[in-house]
N, C-alpha and C positions, 0 to 999 in steps of 0.2 A: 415201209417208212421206217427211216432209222429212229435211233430214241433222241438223239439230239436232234434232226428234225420235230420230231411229235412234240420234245419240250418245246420248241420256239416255235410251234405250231401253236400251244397251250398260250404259251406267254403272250404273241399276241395279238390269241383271240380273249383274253381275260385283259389286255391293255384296251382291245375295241372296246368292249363292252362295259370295262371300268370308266372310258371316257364317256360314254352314254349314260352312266349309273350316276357320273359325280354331273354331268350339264343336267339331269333331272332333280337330282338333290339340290343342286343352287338354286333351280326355277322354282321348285316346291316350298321350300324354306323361303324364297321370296315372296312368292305368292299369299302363303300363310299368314307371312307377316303382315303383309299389306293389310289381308282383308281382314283379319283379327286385331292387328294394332291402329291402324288408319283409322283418325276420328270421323272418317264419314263413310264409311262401309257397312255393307248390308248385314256381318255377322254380329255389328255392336246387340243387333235385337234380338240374338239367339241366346238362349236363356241357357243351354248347354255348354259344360268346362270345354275351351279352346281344345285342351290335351285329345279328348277322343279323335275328334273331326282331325286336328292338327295331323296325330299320328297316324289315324287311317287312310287320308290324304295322301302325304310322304308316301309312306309305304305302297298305295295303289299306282302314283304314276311311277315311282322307282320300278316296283315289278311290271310294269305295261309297258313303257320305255325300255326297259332292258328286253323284254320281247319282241319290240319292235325290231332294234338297234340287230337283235340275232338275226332278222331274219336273213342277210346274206348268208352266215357262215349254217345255217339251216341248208338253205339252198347246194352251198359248196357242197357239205355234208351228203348231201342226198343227189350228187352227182346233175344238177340242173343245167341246162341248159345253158351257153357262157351269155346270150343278151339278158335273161330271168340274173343273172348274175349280177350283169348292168343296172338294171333298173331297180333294182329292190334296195341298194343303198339312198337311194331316192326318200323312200319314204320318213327315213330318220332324220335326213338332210332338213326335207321341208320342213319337220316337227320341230325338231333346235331353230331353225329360222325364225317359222311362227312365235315360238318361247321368244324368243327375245326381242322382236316386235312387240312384242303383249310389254314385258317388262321396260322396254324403254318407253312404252304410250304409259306406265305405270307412273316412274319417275318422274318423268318430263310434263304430264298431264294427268295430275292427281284428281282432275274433274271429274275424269272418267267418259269425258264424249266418247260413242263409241267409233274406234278407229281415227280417228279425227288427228293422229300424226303418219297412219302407216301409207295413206295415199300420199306420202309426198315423198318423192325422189331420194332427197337427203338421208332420210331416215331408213330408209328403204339396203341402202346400197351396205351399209355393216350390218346387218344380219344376213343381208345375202352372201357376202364374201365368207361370215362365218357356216352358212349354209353348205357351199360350195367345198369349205375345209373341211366339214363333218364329210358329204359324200367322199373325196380324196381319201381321209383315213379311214371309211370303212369300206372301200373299193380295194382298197390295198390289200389287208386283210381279208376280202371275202374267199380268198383261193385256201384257207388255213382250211383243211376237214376238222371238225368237230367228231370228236374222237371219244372223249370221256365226260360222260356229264358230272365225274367228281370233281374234274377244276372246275366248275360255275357254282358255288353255295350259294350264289347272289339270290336268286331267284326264289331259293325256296327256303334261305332263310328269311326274305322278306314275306314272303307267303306265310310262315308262320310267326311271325311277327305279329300281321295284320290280320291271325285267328287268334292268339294271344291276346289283341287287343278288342278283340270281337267277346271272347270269351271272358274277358276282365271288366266290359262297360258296356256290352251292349245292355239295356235298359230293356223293361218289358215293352209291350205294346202302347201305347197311351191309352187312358183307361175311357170307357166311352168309348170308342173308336166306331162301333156300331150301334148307333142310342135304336134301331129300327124297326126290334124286337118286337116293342109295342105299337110301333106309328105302321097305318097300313090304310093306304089313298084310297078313297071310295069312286075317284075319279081319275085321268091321267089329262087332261085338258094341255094343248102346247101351251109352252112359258115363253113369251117375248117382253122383253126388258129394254124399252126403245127409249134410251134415254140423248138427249142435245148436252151441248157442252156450254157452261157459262150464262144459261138464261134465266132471267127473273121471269116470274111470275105474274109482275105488273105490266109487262109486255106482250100479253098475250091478251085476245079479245074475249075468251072466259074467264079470264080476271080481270074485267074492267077495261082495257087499255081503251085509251081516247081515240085510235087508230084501228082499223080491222085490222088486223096484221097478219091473223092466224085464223081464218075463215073456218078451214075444214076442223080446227082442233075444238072451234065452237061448234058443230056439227056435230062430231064425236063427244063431246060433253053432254049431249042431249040423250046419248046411249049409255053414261060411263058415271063411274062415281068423280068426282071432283070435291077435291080435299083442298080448302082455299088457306091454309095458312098450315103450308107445309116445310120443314126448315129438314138441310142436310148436316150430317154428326159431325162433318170436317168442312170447312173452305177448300182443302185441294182434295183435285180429282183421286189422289190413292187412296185417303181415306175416307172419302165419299164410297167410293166405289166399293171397296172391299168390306168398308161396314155394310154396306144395300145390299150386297151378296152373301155373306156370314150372316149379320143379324149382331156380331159383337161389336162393344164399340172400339175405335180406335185405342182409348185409355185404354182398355183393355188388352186388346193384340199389338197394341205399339206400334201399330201400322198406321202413317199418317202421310209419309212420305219418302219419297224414294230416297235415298238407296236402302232404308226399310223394306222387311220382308218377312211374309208369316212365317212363324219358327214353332217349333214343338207342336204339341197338339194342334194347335190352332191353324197350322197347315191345313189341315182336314175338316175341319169345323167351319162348314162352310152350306149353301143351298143346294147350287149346280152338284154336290157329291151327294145329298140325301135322293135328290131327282136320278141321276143315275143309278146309284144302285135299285133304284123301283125302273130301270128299264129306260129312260129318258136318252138321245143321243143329245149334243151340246154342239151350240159353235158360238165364238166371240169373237166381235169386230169391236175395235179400242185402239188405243196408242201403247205402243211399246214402250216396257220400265214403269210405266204411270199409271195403268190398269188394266196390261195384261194377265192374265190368272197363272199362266207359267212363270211368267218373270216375278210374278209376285209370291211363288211358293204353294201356292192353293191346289194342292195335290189333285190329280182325280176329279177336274173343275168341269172340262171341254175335250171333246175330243177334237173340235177346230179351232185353235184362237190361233187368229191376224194371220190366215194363208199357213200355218206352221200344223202337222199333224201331230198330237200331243199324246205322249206313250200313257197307259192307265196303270195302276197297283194292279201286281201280281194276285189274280184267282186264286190261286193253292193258298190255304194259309197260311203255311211256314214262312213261304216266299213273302207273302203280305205280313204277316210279322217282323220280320227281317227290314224288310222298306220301309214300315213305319219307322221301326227304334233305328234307325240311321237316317232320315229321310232328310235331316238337315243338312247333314257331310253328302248325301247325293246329290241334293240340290246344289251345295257346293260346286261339287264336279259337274252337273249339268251347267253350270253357269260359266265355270272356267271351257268345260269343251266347247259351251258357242259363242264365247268370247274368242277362242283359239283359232275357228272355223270361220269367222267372219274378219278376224285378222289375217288370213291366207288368204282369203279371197279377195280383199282391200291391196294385200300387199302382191297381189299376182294380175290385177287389175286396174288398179287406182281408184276405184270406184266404193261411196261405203253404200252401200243397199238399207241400214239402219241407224239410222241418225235420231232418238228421237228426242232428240236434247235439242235441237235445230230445228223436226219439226214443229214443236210446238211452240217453239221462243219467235214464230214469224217469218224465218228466213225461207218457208214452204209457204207455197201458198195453197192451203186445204183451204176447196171449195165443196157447195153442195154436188156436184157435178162426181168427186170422190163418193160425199153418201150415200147416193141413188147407185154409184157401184158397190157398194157396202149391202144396201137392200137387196138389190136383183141379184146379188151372192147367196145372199142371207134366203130368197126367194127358192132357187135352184138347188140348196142346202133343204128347205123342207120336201121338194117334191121328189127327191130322193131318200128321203129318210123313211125306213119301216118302222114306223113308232109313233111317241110324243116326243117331242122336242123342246130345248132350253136354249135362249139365245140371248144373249145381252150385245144390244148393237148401241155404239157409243160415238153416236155421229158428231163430227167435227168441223161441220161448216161456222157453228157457230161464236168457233175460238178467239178468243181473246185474242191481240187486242189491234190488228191492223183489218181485219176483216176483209175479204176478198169476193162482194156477192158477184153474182154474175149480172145482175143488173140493175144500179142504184132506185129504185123502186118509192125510197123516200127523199125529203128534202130537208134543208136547216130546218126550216118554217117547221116541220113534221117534229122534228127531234126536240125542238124548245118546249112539245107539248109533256116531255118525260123529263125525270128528275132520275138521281142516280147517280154512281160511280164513275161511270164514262163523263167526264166532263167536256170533250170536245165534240162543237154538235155535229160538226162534217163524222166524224168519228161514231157519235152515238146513231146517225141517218144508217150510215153503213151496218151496223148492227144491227135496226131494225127491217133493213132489206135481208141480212141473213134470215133473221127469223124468220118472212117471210117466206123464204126460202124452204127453211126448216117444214114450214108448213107442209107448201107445195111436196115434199118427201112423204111426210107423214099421210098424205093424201092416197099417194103412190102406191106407197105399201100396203096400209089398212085396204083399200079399195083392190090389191091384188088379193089378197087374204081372202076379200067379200068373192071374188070371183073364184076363187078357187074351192069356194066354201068348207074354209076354214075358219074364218071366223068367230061364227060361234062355237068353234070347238076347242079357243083361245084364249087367255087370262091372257090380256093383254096391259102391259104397267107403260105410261108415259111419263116422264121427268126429264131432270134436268143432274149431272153430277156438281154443282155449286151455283150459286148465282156471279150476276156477271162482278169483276173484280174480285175473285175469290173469298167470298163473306159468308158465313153462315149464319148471320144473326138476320140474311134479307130473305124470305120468302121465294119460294123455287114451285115449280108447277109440279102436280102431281096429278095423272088421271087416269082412272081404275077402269078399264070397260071388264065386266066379268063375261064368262063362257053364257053365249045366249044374252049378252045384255040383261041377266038376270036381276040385277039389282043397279038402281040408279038415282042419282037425286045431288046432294050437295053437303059437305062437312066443314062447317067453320070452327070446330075442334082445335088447337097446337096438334101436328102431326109429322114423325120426323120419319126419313127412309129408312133407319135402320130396324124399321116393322114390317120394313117389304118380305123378308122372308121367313115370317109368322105369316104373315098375311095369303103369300102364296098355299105354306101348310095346311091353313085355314081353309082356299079356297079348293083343293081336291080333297078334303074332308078329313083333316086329322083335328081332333080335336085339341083345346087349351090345354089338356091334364098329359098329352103326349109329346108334346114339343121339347125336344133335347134341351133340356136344363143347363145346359152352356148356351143356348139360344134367346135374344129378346123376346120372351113372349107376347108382348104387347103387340097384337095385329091391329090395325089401322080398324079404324071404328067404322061401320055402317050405319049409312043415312040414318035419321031419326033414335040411334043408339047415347044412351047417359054415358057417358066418359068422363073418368074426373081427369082433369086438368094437367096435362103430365107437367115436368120439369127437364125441359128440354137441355140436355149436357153436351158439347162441341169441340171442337177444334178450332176457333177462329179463326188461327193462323199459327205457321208454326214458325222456329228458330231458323232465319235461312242467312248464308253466308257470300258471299258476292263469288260468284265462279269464275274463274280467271280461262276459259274460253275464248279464244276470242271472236267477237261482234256483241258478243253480249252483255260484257260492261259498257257498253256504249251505250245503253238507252237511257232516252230521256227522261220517261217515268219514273226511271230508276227499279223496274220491277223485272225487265227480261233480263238483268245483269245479276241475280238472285236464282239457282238454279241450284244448288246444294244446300241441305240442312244440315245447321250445324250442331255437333254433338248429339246424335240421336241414341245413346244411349242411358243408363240412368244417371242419376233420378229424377231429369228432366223430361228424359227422351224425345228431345226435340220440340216442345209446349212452345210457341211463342206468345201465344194469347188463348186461354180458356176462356168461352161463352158458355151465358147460361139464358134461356127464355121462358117465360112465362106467360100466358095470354099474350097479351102486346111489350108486354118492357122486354128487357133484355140488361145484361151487365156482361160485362167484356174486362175478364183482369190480365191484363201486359206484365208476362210476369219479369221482363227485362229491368221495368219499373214499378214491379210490384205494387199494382195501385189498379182498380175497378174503375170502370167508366160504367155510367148508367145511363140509360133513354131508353127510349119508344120506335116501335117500329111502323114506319109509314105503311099508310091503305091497311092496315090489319083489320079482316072482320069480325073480330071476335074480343075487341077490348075488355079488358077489366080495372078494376078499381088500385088490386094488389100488384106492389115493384116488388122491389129487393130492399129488406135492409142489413144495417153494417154486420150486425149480429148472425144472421143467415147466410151472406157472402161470406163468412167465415168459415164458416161449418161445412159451406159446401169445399173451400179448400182442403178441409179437415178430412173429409167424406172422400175426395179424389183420390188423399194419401193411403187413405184407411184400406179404401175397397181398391185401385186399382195401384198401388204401388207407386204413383208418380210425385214426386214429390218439389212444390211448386213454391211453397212457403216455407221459407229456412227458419229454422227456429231463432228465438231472439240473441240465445246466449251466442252460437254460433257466427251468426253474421254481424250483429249489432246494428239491423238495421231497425227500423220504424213498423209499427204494425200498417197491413196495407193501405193507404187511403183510398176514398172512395170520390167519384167524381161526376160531374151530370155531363153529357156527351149529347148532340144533337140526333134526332131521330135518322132511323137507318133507313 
């Protein structure tokens, strides 16, 4: 080869790969920006400077992109094969395509449905033409030999770039990271965590209901503890969820709703990871984005959630060092690769496989029929497993608010005898044939369990992740069967889920003095046990902003047209209404109108004499600021508004 050949040989193949270097820097810097500047993005609740994640980001797809983009002139280089020549500009082609699908569903639909522009034709046809020009220009070029690795600096000055910037902020471990030192299970008993979606408590036939509705669940309350005035930390399923499996509360991890996501430590500080590393395999069945334990950040949760095989933290310790103090920028890039992966396959097929903005706003129709697939998964998951086992199954027949039973089972006349949220009674019948429903599953299951005699070798937790219209101040079912049906009877106690994972600690033998101190210690009380009276703290609801999707501003409730929270970073972080409970009262402060509603909560068994007053509902805004950072009450000088008033609200 002459040397004027070799230079325009050089030239370009440093013009290919410049073009690959500068379409990844645009995507990156775009993407960046999105998710760090965008007021409704999951990184507002990352408590780490933009700069690390930002630059590490850059830098990792710049240098993988540019290795990809080589691989033809690899190929040339190494004398391939002329079809291997063909085919390998492919892979870059698709990548830029993808990229720019992703960023025009970016732009065009800041909601974030996933995929919810790339099945459509229109959209479809400019990224593919630009697809089609990426392969063109690096099919051209793939005949150039790759000659000198001194024309490409790209690569490895970004490589050291991205140990520069390793080497300037990587952070130590988070501290704690292993509290397990001392804690050591006297027992391994499997964990089932069989929680309904949307039900109240009054609805059910061991709590009273006027209706049998739930036959077998009265059955099973004859074996099990039953906690009659049990209340969840959040109105929505994310921060329901992820406070019942951490133990922390939302105020605290900032988790209350999507596109919120555990960040820092608090990724790890969770149940499902103390159970594993004692040996425990995991699987979770849930809704994607709303309380799956990957999409929500919860490192090291499951090894199955929602059909997806979930990678664990690196054994070696280096390795696991390294993963914690980045673990937020990985999470990043796991979020972006399967956003990138499910937008190639939407845009290669028309089909989206993940919607779950869709399915939970109604437009699915999730029946029990789905959760008895859920279970007999959940089933063939234990009889395969060498161990003890952790499962959190988060059945969805009972979803709000079109309901779809499989066979109307109640009538108007039936529904007139319940009170409630659901104010349509055709409406509120269908609900109560899901429960019923609900039943019949829970029947299914526990009774597979009995036969396979596991059972008693089970901690078995039943609930609900909020009551129905997402409220946290209504009562929600809670019931305990322990391994052996050891202990049983009834608690009219206040008792809220975010004790379930003291309680499980509790129940394979670690005692009060060993439970990670980033953990609620407070375990759920046993029968005949003196408990003083907690003061139940919540999420009523949060800040949510009308999602311009469309079908879903069109509802008439006006609730399924409400799919993003707005501004969920500080110093609100998304609050729409903080609850507080105490025996039966409750107060509920709106902090849009900065002002408390007070009442009572219907059927509660355990009334007392003491509410709230003006003086105490202050303190506890005071107490919110103090201990978890959210800041709800603008000082006077600041806003010039009014101190909050307080107000009497009908019982809940």
């Amino acid at each position: 080869m002459t040397k004027g050949s070799s230079e325009s040989s050089h030239s370009s193949l440093w013009m290919g790969t410049t073009h690959a270097a500068v379409a990844a820097a645009v995507y990156a810097v775009l993407e960046v920006a999105y998710y760090a500047g965008d007021a409704g993005t999951f990184t507002d609740s990352f408590p780490r400077s933009d700069l690390f994640g930002g630059v590490l980001l850059l830098s990792g797809l710049l240098f993988c992109t540019q290795l990809v983009a080589m691989l033809p002139f690899f190929a040339a280089s190494l004398r391939w094969p002329a079809r291997a020549k063909t085919l390998l500009p492919i892979v870059p082609s698709v990548v830029v395509a993808g990229m720019a699908v992703m960023l025009l569903e970016r732009m065009l639909d800041p909601a974030g449905a996933e995929a919810a522009l790339s099945h459509k034709v229109a959209w479809r046809l400019g990224p593919a033409v630009l697809g089609l020009a990426t392969y063109f220009r690096l099919r051209a070029t793939v005949d150039e030999p790759l000659t000198r690795w001194t024309k490409l600096p790209g690569p490895a000055l970004l490589t050291l770039c991205a140990l520069w910037t390793l080497a300037r902020w990587l952070p130590a471990p988070p501290a704690g990271y292993t509290p397990l030192a001392d804690m050591e299970p006297t027992s391994r008993p499997h964990v089932i965590l069989l929680a309904a979606d949307g039900i109240e408590s009054r609805s059910l036939t061991p709590y009273g209901s006027p209706l049998d509705t739930t036959p077998y669940l009265n059955k099973l309350a004859d074996e099990s503890i039953v906690y009659e005035n049990a209340f969840v930390n959040s109105g929505k399923t994310t921060g329901s969820t992820t406070s019942m499996l951490s133990g922390v509360h939302p105020l605290e991890s900032k988790v209350m709703f999507p596109p919120q996501v555990l960040a820092g430590a608090y990724s790890h500080r969770h149940l499902p990871r103390i159970l594993r590393e004692w040996g425990y395999t995991g699987i979770q069945r849930s809704v994607r984005f709303y309380a799956d334990a990957e999409d929500l950040n919860m490192v090291g949760a499951f090894d199955v959630a929602n059909g997806r095989d979930i990678s664990t933290l690196p054994r070696l310790g280096p390795l696991r060092s390294v993963a914690l103090a980045v673990n937020d920028e990985l999470y990043l890039g796991r979020r972006l690769r399967a956003d990138l992966v499910e937008t190639l396959y939407t845009f290669a097929t028309g089909v989206v496989r993940v919607d779950a903005f869709r399915d939970v706003g109604g437009d699915s129709e999730i029946d029990s029929r789905a959760d008895r697939a859920v279970l007999e998964e959940a089933l063939a998951y234990l009889d395969e497993a060498d161990g003890p086992v952790l499962m959190h199954l988060h059945l969805l027949g009972t979803h709000c608010c079109t309901f779809h039973p499989l066979e109307d089972r109640y009538t108007v006349e039936d529904a007139q005898k319940f009170s409630g949220p659901i104010r349509n009674e055709k409406t509120r019948a269908r609900y109560l044939s899901t429960v019923s429903e609900f039943d019949d599953n829970v029947a299914f299951f526990v009774e597979e369990l009995r036969a396979r005699g596991q059972l008693d070798n089970t901690l078995l937790i039943v609930s609900s992740d909020h009551s129905a219209g997402w409220r946290a101040m209504s009562r929600v079912p809670l019931i305990v069967r322990a391994p052996n049906a050891a202990v049983t009877g009834r608690v009219t106690a206040n008792v809220q889920l975010l004790s379930v994972p003291a309680t499980v600690l509790q129940h394979v033998g670690v005692p009060r003095a060993q439970i990670p101190s980033w953990m609620h210690d407070e375990a759920l009380p046993l029968p005949g046990e003196q408990a003083p009276e907690p003061l139940i703290l919540s999420i009523d609801d949060v800040a949510l902003s009308t999602n311009p999707i469309e079908g879903f501003a069109m509802a008439k409730d006006g609730t399924m047209g409400h799919r993003q929270i707005e501004a969920p970073g500080p110093p609100e972080y998304g609050v729409g209404t903080l609850g507080v409970v105490r025996c039966n009262h409750f107060a509920r402060f709106k902090v849009a109108h900065r002002r408390w509603f007070r009442g009572t909560i219907k059927e509660h068994t355990s009334p007392c004499a003491v509410g709230f007053g003006r003086p105490e509902l202050k303190d506890i805004l005071l107490s919110v600021d103090r201990e978890y950072g959210v800041t709800l009450r603008r000082k006077r000088g600041r806003s010039g508004l009014p101190s909050p008033a307080v107000k009497s609200e009908p019982a809940q």
